[in-house]
C-alpha positions as CSV (number, residue, x, y, z in Angstrom):
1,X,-118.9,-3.6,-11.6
2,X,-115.6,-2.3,-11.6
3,X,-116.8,1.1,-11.3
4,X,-118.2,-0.1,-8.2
5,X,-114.8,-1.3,-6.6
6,X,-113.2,1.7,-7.2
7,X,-116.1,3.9,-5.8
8,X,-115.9,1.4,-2.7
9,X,-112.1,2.2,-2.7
10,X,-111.9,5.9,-3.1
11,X,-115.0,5.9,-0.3
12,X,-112.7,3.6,2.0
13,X,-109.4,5.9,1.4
14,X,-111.3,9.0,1.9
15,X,-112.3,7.8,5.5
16,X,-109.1,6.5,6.3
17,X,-107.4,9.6,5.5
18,X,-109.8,11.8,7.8
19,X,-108.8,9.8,11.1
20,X,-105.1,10.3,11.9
21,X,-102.9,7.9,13.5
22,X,-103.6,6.4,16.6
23,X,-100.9,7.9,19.1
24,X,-99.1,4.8,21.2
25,X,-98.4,6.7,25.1
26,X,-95.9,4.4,26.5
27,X,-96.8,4.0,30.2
28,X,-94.8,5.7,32.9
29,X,-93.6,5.4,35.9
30,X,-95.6,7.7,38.9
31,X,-94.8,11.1,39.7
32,X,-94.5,12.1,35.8
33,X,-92.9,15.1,35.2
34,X,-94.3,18.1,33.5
35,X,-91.5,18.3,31.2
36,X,-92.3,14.8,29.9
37,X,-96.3,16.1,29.0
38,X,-95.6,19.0,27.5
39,X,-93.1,16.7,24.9
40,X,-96.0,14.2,24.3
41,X,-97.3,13.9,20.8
42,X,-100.4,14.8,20.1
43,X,-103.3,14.9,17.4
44,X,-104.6,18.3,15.9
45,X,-107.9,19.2,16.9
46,X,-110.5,19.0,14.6
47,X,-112.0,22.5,15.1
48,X,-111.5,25.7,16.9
49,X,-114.8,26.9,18.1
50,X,-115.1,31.0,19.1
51,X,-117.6,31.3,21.9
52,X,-116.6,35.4,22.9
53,X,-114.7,38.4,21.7
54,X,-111.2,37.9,23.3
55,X,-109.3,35.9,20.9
56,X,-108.1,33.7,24.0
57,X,-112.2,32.9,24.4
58,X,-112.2,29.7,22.5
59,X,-112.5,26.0,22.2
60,X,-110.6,22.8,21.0
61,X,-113.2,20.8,19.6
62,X,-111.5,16.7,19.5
63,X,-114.0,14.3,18.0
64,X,-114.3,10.8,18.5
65,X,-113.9,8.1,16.2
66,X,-115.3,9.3,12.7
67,X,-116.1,5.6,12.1
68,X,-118.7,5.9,14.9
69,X,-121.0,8.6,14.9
70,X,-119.4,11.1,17.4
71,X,-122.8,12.5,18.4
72,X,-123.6,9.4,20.4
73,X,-119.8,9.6,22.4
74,X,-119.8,11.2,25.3
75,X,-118.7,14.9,25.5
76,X,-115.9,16.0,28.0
77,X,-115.2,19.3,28.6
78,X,-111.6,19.7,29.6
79,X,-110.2,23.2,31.9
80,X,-106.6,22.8,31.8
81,X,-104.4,23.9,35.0
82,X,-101.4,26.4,35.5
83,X,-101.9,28.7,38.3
84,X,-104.2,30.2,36.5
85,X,-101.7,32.3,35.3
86,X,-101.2,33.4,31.3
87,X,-98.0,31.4,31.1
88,X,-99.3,28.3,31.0
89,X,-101.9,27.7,27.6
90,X,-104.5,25.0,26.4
91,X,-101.0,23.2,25.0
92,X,-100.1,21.3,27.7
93,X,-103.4,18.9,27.5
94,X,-103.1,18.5,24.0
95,X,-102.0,15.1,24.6
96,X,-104.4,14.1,27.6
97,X,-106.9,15.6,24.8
98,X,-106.0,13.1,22.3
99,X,-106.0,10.2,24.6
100,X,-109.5,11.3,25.8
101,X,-110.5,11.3,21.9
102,X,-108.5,7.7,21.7
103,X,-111.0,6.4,24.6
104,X,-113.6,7.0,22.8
105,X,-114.4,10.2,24.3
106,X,-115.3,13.7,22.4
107,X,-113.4,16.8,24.0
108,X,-114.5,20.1,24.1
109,X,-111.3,21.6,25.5
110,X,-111.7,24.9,26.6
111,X,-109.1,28.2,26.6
112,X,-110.0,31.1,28.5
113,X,-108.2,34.6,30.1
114,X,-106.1,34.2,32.8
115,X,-104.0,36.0,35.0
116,X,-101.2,38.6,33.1
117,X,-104.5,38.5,30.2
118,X,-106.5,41.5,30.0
119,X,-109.8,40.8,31.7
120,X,-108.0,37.8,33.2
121,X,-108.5,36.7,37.2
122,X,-111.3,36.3,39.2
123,X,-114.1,36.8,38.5
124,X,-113.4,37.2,34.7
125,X,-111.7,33.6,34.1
126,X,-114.5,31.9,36.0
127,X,-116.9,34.0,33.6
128,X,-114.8,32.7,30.7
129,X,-115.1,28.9,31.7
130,X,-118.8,29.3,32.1
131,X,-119.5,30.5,28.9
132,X,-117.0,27.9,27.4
133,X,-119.1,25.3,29.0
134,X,-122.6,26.6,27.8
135,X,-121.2,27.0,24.0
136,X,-120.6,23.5,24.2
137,X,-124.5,23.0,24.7
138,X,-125.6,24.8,22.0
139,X,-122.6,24.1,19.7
140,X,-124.2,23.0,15.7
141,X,-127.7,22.9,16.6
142,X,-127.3,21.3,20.4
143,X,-125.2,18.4,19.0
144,X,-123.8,17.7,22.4
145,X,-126.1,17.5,25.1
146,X,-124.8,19.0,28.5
147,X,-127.0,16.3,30.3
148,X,-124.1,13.7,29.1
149,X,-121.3,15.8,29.4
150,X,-118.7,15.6,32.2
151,X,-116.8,18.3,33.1
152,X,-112.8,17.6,34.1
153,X,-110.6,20.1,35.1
154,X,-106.9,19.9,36.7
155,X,-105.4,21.9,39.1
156,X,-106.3,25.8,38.8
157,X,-108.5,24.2,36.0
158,X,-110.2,21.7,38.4
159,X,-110.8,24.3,41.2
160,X,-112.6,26.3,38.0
161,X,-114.7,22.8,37.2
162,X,-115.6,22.5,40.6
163,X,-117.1,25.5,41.1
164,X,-118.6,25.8,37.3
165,X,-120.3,22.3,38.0
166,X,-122.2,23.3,41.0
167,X,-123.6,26.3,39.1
168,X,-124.5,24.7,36.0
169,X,-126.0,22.1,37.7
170,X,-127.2,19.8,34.0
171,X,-124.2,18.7,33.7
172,X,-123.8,14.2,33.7
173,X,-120.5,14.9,36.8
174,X,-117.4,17.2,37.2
175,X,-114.2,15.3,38.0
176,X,-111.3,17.2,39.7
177,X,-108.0,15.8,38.9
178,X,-105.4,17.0,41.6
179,X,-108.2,20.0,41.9
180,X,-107.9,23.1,44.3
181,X,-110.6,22.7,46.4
182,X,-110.0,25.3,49.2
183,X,-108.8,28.6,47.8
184,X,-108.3,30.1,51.1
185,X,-106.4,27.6,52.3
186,X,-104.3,27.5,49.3
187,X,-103.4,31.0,49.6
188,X,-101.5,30.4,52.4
189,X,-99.1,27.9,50.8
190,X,-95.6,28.9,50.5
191,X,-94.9,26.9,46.6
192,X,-94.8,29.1,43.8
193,X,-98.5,27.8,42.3
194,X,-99.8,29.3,45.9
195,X,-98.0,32.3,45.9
196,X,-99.4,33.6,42.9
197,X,-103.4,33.0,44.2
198,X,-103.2,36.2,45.3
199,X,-102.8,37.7,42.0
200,X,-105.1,35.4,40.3
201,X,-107.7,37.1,43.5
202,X,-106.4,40.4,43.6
203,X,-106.1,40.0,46.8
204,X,-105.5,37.8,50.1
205,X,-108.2,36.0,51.9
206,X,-108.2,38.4,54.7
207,X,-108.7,41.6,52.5
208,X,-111.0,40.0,50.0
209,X,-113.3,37.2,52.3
210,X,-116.3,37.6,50.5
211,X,-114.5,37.1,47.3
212,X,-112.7,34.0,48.4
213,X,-115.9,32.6,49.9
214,X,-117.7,33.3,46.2
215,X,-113.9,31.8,44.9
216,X,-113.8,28.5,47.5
217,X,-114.8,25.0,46.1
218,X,-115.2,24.2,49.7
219,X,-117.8,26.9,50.9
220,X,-120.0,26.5,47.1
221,X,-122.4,24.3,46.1
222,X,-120.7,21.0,44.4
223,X,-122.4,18.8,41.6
224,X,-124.1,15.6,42.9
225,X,-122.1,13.4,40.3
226,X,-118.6,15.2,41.7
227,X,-115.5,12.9,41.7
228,X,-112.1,14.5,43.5
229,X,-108.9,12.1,41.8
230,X,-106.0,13.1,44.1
231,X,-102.1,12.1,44.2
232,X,-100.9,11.1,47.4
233,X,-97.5,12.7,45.6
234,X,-98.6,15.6,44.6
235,X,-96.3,18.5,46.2
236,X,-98.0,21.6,44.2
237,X,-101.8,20.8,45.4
238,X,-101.8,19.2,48.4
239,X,-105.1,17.5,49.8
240,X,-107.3,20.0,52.0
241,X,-110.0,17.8,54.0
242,X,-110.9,16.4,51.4
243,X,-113.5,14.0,53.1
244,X,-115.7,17.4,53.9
245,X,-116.7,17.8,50.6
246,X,-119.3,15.1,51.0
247,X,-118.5,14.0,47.5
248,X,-116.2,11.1,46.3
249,X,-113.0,10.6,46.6
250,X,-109.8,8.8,44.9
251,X,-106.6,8.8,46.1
252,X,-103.8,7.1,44.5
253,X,-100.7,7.2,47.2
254,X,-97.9,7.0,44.4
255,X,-99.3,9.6,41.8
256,X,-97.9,13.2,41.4
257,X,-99.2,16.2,40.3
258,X,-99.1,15.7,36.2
259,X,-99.9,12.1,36.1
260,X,-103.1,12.9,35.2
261,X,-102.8,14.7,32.2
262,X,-100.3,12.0,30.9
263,X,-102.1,9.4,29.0
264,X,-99.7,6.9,29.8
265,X,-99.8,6.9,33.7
266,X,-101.7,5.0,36.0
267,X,-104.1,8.2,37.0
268,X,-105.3,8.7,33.5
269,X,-106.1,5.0,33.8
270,X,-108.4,6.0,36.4
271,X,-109.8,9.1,35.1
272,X,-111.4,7.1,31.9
273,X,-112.6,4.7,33.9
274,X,-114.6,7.6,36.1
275,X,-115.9,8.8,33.1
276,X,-116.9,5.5,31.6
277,X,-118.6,5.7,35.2
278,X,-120.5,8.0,35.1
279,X,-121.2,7.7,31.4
280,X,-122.4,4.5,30.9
């Protein structure tokens, strides 16, 4: 019998040690700063999953609970922001990635080329985010299906969702957070995110129309299930008409631009509650 307790025990301490600690994210006031995400603990992933050549073609693979079977948790696959410019990684979201995983969510999160990357820019980094997505699909034998995936993308990472998620049209809902949803317009901001569309396009709208109507959220195809989460603070992507997307929108009147992405703030309240929405 005693053999048996100490089987029991090694069995118990052997799970145990496979989950790491639960992460506490004190709550915040609105209009986070960036500074205060990027400092955010965070848990590792559990596995880095190649789906191309480039070694900047990969995936963060976060799994949920390992006391529940992960397979039956929802799968979110997570484009992170910044300009979609080189200088800002998959880092950033680590922590909005392990407070996903804490909710009970899987996360496929998703690096891909960007501008200053070779092979970087439009149309390459929408290529990359495409076949980030479709890996995810067929990852160890189809263990996630896409048909109860949401897709969840912020800033230059939600404009990529937006667009991704009216092509690959199995997906369970896309959800913007603080998304770009008109390119053109965008281009014609004066902050320092807008400035650099033209590099991530190669171009400006009035050389390149064709490209920035291929490139424009607001002149593509949108998933059915799309949700836009938008902060009525949020000085780097402002709100363009958003009510002619036809889809549904959120706006939270004291949230900034990184509240999202900060698992302690009142917008990433709201974002798992979307995707225990449109989960369920």
């Amino acid at each position: 019998m005693n053999w048996l307790i100490t089987l029991s025990l090694c069995i118990f301490s052997i799970i145990a040690s496979a989950s790491p600690p639960k992460i506490t994210f004190a709550k915040v006031d609105s209009n986070v700063a960036y500074s205060k995400v990027a400092a955010l603990s965070f848990s590792p992933a559990d596995q880095k999953i190649v789906y191309g050549a480039d070694p900047l073609q990969y995936a963060l693979l976060w799994r949920a609970n390992e006391l529940d079977t992960a397979a039956q948790k929802p799968l979110v696959v997570l484009i992170h922001g910044g300009c979609w410019l080189s200088a800002y990684d998959i880092q950033h979201t680590y922590a909005l990635s392990t407070g996903l995983v804490q909710a009970g969510f899987n996360v496929w999160s998703l690096e891909y080329r960007r501008t200053g990357d070779k092979g970087g820019g439009w149309p390459g980094t929408y290529d990359d985010v495409k076949a980030g997505i479709l890996a995810a699909g067929k990852y160890n034998n189809s263990e996630f299906d896409l048909a109860s995936t949401v897709l969840v993308g912020h800033s230059a990472g939600g404009h990529l969702a937006l667009l991704a998620g009216g092509e690959i049209n199995n997906l369970r809902g896309v959800i913007g957070l603080a998304a770009i949803t008109d390119i053109e317009q965008y281009a014609a901001g004066e902050n320092s995110c807008q400035q650099v569309t033209k590099n991530f396009m190669q171009g400006l709208p009035k050389d390149l129309p064709e490209q920035y109507d291929l490139a424009n959220p607001s002149k593509q195809p949108l998933h059915i299930n799309t949700v836009i989460l938008q902060g009525g603070k949020d000085n780097i992507v402002p709100a363009f008409e958003l009510d002619k997307l036809d889809r549904k929108i959120i706006i939270l009147d004291d949230v900034g631009h990184f509240d999202w992405i900060h698992p302690g703030s009142e917008g990433f309240s709201t974002l798992t509650q979307r995707l225990r929405d449109l989960t369920k």
